[in-house]
MARBA-3410 file (N, C-alpha, C, O; in Angstrom, 1 decimal):
176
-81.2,44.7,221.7,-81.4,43.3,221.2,-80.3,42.4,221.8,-79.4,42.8,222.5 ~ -80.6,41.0,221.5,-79.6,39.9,222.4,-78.3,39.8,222.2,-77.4,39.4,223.0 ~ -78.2,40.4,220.4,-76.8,40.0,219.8,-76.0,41.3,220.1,-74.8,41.3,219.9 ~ -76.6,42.5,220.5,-75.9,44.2,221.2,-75.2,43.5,222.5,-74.1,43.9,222.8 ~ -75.8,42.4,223.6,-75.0,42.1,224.4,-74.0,41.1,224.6,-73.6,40.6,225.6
-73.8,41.1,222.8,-72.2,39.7,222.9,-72.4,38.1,223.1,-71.7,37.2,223.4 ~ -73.7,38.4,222.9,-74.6,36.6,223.4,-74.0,35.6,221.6,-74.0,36.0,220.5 ~ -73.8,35.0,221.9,-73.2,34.0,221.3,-74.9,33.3,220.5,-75.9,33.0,221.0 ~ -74.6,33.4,219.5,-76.5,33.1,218.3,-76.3,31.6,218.6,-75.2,31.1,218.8 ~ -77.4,30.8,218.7,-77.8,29.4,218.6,-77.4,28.5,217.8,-77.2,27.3,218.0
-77.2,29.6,216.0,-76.9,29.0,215.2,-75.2,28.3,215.2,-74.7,27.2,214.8 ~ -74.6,29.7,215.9,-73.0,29.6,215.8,-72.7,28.3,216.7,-71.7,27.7,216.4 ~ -73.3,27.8,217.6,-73.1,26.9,218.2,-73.6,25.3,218.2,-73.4,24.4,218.9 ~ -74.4,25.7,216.7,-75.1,24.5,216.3,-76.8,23.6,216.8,-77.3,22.5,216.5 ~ -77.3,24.7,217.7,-78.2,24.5,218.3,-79.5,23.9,217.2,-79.9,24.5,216.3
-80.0,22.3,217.8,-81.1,22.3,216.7,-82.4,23.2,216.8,-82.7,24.0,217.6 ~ -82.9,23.0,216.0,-84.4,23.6,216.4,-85.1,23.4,217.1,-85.6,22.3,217.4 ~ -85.6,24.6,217.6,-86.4,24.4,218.7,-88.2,23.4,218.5,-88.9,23.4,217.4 ~ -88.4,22.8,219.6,-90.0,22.8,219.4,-90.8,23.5,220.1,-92.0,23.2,220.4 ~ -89.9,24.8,220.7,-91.1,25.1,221.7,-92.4,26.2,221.2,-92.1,26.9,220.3
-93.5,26.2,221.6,-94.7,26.7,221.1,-95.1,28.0,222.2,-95.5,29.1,221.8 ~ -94.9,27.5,223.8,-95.2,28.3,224.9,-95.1,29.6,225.1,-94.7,30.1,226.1 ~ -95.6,30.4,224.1,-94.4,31.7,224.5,-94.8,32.7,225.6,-96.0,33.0,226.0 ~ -93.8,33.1,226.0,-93.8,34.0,227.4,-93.0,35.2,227.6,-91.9,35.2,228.2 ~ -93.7,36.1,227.0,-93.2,38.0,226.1,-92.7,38.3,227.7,-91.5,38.5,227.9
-93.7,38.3,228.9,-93.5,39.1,229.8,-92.3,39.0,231.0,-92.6,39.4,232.1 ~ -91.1,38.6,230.8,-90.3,39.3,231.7,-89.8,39.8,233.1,-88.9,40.6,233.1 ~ -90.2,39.4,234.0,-90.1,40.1,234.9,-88.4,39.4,236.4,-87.7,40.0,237.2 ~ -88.5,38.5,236.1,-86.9,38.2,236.9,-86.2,37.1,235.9,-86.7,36.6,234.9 ~ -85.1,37.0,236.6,-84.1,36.4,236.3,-84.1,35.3,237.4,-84.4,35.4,238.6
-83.6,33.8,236.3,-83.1,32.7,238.2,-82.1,32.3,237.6,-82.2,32.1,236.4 ~ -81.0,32.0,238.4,-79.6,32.4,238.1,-78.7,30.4,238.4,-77.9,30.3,239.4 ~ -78.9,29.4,237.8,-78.5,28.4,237.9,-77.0,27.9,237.5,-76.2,28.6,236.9 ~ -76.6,26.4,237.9,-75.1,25.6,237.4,-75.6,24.7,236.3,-76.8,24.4,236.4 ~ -74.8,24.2,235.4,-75.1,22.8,235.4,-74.8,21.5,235.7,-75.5,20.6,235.3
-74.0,21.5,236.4,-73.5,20.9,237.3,-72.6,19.7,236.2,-72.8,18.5,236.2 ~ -71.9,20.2,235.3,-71.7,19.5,234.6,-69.7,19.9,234.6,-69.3,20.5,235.6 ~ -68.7,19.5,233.6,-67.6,19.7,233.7,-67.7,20.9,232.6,-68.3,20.8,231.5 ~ -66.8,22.2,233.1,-67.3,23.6,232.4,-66.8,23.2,231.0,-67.8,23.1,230.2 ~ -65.5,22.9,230.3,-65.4,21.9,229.2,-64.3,23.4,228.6,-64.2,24.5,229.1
-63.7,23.0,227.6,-62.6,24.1,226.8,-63.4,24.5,225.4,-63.2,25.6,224.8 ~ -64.5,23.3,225.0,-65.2,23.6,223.8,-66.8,23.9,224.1,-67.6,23.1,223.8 ~ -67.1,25.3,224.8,-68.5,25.5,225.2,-70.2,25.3,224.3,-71.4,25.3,224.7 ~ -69.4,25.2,222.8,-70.3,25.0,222.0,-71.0,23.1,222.3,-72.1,22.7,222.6 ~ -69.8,22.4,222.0,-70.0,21.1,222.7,-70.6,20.9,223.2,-71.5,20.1,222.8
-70.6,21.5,224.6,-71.1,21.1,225.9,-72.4,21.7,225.6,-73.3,21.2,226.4 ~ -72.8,22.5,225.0,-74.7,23.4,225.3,-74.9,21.9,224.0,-75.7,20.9,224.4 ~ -74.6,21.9,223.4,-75.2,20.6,222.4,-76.0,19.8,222.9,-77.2,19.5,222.8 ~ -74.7,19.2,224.0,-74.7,17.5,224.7,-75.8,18.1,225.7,-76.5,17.2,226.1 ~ -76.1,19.4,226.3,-77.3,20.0,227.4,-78.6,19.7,227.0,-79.7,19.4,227.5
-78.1,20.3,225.2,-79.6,20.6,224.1,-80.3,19.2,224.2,-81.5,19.0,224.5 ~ -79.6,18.4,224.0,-79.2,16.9,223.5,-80.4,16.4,224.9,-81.5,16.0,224.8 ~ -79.3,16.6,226.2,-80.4,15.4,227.2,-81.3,16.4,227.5,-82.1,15.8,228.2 ~ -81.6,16.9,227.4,-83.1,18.2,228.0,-84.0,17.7,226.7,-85.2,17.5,226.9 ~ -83.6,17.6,225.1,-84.8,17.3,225.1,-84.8,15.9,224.5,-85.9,15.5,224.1
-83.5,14.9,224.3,-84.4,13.7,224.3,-84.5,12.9,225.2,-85.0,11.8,225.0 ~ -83.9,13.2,227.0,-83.4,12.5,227.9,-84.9,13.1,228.6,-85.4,12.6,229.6 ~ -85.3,14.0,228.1,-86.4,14.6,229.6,-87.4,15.1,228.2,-88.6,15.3,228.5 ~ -87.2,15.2,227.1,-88.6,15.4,226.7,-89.2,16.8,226.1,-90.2,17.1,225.4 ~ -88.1,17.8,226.7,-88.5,19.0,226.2,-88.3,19.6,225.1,-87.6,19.1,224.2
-89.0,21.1,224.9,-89.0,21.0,223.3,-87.6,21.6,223.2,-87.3,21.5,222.0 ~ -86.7,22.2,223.9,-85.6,22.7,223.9,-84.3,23.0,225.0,-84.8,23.5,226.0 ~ -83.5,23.0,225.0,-82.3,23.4,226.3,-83.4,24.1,227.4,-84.3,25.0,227.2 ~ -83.2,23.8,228.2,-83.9,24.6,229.4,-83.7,26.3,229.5,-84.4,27.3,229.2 ~ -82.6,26.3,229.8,-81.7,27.9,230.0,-82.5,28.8,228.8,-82.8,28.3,227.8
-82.8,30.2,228.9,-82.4,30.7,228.0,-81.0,31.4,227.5,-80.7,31.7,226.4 ~ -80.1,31.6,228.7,-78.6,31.6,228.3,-78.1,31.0,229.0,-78.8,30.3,229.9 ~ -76.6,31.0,228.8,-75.7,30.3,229.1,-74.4,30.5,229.5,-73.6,30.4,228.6 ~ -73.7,30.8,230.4,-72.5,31.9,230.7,-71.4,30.5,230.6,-71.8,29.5,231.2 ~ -70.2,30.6,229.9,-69.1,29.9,229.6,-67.6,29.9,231.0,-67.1,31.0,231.1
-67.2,29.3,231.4,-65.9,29.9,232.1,-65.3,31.0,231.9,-65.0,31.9,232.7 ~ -65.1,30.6,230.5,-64.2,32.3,230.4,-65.3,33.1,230.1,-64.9,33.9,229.2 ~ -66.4,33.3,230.5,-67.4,34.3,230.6,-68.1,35.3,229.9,-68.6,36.4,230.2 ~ -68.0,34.1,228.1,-68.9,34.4,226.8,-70.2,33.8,227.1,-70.2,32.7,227.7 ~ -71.3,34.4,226.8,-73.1,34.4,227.0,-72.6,33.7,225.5,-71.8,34.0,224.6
-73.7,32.6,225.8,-74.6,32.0,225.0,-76.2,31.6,225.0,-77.0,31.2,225.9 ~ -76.5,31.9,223.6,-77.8,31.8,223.7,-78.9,30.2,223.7,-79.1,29.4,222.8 ~ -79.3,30.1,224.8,-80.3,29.1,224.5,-81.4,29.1,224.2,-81.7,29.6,223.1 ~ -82.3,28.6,224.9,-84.0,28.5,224.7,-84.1,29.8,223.9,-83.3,30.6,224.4 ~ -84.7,30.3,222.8,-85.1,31.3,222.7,-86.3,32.3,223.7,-87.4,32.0,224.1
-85.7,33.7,224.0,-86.3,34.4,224.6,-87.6,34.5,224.9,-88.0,34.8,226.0 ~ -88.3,34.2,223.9,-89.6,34.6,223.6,-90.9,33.4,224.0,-92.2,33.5,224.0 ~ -89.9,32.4,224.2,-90.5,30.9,225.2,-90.7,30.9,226.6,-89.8,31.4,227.2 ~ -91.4,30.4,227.1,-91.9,30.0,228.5,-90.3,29.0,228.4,-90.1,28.3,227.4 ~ -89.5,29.2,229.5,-87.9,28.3,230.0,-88.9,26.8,230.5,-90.1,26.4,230.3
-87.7,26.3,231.1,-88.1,24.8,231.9,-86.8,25.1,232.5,-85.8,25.1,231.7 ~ -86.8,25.5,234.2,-85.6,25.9,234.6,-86.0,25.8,236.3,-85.1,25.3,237.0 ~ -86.8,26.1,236.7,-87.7,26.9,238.1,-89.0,25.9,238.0,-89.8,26.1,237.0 ~ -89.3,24.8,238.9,-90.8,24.3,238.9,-91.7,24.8,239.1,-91.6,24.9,240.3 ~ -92.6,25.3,238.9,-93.7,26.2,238.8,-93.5,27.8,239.1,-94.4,28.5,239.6
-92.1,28.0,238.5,-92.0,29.4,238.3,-91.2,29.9,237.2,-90.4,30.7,237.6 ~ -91.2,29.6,236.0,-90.8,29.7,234.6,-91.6,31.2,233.9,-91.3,32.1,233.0 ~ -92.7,30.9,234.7,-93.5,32.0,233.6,-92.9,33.5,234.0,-93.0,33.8,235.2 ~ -92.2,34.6,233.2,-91.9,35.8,233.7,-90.3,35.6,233.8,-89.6,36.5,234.1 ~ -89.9,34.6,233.7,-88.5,34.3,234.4,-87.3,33.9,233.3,-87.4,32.8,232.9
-86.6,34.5,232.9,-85.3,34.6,231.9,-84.3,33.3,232.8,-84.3,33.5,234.0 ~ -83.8,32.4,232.6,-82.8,31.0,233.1,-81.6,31.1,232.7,-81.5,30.6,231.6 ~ -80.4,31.9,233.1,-79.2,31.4,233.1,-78.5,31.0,234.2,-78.4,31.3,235.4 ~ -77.7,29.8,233.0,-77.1,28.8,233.8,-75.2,29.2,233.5,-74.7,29.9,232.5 ~ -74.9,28.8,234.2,-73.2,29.0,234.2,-73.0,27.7,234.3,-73.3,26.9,235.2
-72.4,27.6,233.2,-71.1,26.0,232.8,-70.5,25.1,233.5,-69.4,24.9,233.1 ~ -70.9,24.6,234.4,-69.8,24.2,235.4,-70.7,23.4,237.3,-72.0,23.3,237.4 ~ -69.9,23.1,238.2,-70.7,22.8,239.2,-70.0,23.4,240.1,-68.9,23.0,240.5 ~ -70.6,24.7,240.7,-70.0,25.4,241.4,-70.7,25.4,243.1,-71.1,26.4,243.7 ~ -70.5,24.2,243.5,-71.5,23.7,244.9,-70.1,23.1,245.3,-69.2,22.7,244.6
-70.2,23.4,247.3,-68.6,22.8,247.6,-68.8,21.5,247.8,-68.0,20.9,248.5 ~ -70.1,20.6,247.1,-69.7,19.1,247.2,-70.9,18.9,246.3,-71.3,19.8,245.6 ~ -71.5,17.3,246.4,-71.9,17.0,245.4,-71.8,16.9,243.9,-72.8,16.7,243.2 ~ -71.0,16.9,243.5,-70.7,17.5,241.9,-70.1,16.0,241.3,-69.6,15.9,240.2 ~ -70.4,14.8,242.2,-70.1,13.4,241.6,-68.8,13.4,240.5,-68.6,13.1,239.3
-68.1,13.9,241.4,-66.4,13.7,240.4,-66.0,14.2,239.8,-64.9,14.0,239.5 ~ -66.7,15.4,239.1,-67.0,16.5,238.1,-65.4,17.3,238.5,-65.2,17.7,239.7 ~ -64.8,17.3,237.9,-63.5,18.1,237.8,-63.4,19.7,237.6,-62.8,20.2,236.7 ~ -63.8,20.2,238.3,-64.0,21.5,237.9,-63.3,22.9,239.2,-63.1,22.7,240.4 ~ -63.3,24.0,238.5,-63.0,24.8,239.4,-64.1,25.3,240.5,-64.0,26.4,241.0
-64.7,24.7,240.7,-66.1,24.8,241.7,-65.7,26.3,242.3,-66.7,27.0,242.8 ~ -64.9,26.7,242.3,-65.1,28.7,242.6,-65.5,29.6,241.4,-64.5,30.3,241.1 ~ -66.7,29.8,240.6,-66.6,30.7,239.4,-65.4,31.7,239.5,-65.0,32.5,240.4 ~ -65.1,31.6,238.0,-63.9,32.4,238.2,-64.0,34.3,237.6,-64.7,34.4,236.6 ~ -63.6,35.2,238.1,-63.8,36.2,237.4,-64.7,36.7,236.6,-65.8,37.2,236.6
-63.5,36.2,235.7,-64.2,36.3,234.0,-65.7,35.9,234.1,-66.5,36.8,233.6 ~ -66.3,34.6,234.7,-67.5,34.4,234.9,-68.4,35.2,235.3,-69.5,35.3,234.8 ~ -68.0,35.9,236.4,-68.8,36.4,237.2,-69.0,38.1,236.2,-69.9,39.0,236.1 ~ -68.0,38.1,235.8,-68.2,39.7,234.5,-68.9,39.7,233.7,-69.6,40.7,233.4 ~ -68.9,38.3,232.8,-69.9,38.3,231.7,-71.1,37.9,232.5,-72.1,38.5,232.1
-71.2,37.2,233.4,-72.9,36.9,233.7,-73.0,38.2,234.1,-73.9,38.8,233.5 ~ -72.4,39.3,235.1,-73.0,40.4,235.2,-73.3,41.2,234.2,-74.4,41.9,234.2 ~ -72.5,41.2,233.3,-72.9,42.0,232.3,-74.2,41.5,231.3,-74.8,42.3,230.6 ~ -74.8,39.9,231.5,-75.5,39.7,231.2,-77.0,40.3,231.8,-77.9,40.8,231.1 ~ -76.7,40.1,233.1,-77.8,40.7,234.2,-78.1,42.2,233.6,-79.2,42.7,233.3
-77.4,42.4,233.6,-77.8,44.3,233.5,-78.2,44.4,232.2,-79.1,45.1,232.0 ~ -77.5,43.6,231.2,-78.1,43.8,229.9,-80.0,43.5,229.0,-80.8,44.0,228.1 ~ -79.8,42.1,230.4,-81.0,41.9,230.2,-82.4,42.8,231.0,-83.5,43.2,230.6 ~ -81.9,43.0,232.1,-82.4,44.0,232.8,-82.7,45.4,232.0,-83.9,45.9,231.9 ~ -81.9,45.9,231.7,-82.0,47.3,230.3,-83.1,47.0,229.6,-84.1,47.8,229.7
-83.1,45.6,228.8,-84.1,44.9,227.9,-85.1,45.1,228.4,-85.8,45.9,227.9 ~ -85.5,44.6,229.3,-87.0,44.1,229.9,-87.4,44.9,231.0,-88.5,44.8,231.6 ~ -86.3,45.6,231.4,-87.1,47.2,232.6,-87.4,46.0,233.9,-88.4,45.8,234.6 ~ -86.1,45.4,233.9,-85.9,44.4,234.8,-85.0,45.2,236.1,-83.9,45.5,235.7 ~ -85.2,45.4,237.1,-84.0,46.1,237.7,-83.2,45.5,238.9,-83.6,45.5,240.0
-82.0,44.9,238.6,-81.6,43.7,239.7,-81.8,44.1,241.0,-81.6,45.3,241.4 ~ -82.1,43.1,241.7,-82.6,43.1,243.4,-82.3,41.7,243.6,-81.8,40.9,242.8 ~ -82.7,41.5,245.2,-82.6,40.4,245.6,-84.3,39.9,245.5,-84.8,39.0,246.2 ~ -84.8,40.3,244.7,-86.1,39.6,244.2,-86.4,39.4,243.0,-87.2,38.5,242.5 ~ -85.7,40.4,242.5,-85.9,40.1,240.9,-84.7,39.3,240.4,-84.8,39.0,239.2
-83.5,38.7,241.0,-82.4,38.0,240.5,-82.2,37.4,242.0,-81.9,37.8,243.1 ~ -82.8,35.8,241.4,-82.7,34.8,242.6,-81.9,33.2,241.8,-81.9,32.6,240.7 ~ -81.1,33.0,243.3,-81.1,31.3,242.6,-82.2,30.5,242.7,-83.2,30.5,243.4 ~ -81.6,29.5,241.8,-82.8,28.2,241.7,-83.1,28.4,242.8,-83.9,29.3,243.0 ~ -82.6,27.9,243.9,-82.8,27.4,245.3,-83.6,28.2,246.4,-84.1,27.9,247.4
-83.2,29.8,245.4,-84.0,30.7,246.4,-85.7,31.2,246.1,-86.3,32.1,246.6 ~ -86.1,30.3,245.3,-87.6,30.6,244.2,-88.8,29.5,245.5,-88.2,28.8,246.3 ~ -89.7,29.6,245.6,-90.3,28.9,246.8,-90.7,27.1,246.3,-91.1,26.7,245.2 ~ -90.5,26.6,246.9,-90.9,25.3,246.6,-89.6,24.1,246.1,-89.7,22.9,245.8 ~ -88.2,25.1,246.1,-87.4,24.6,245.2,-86.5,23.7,246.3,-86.2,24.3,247.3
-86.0,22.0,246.1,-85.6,21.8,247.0,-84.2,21.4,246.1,-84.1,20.3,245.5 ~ -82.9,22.6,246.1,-81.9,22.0,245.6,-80.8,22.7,245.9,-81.1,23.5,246.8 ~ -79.7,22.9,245.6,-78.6,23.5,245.9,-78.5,24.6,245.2,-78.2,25.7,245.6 ~ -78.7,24.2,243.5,-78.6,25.4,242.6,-78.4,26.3,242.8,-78.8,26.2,244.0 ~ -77.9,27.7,242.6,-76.9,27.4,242.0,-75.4,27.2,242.5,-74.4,27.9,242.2
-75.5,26.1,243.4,-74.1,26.0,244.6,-74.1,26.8,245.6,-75.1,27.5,245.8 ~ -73.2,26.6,246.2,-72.8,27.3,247.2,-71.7,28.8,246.8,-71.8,29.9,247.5 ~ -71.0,28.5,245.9,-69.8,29.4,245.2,-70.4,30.6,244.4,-70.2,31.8,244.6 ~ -71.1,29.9,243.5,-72.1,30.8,242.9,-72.7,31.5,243.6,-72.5,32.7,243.4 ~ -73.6,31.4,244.5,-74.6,31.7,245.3,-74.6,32.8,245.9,-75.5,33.7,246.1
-73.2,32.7,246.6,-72.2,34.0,247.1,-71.9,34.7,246.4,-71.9,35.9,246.8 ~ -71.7,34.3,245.3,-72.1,36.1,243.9,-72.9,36.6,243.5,-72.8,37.3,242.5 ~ -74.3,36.4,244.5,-75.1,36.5,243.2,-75.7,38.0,243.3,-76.6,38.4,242.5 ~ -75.0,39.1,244.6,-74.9,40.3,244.5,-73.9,41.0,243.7,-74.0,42.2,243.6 ~ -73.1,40.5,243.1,-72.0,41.0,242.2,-72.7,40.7,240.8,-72.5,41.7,240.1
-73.4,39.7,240.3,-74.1,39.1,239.5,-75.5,40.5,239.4,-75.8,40.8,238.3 ~ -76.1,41.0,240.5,-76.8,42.0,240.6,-76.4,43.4,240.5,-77.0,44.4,240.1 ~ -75.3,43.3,240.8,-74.4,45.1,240.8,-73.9,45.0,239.5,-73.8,46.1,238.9 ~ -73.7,44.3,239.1,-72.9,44.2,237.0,-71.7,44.2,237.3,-71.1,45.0,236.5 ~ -71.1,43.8,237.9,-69.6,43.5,237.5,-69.2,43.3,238.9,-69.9,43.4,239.9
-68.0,42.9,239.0,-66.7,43.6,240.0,-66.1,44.2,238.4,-65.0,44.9,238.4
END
């Protein structure tokens, strides 16, 4: 279950309710995104102010992500699992969305103050996310089954950086 892998509940963080209806049981990769936002010292905050513009700034029924990896590299839970994400343009369906806190691209990041190299700790709990969710859903990390945004077809963006991007076989092997 989600809460065996140290995932941070929706409620603890204040998350409102969802509206989403879409649901999407089947599983099959992971796409591994930033938010390109500043990673912040109060992570509950910042998934709010996320919850916040995703769905009254864009419309949707809930946070895009279904997790959330923090700097210091506590999972939190978003979208509920059991929903079709909004994360990947025409490739959401089958696809689990975590995003790491922060803008981890060596430019673009419009002033955003941040350590744009994920640090450690990050890269431990998202692995440990990977594998956990992987266990879950008989997902088994590859470089096809765990891709960035940017590596999904049709996608034209940086996501998830450049910094990130370069982990995203450490992010696949479950740890350093």
């Amino acid at each position: 279950e989600i809460a065996a892998l140290g995932v941070v509940a929706r409620e603890s963080w204040g998350a409102r309710a969802t509206r989403c209806t879409d649901g999407d049981a089947s599983k099959r990769r992971m796409a591994i995104h930033h938010t390109v936002s500043q990673p912040s010292g109060d992570p509950a905050s910042r998934l709010r102010g996320i919850q916040a513009y995703h769905m009254d700034s864009r419309g949707w029924c809930d946070i895009g992500y279904h997790f959330l990896v923090s700097i210091d590299g506590r999972l939190w839970e978003g979208r509920p699992i059991q929903y079709l994400g909004a994360h990947v343009g025409g490739h959401n369906s089958g696809n689990i969305g975590i995003s790491f806190i922060g803008c981890f691209h060596s430019s673009s990041c419009g002033g955003i103050e941040t350590p744009h190299v994920p640090p450690e700790e990050m890269i431990s709990g998202g692995a440990g996310l990977v594998r956990g969710l992987g266990d879950l859903y008989g997902i088994t990390p590859s470089s096809t089954t765990v891709l960035g945004h940017r590596d999904h077809p049709g996608q034209s963006t940086s996501c998830p950086g450049d910094h990130l991007h370069r982990r995203l076989d450490d992010l696949r092997a479950g740890a350093p």
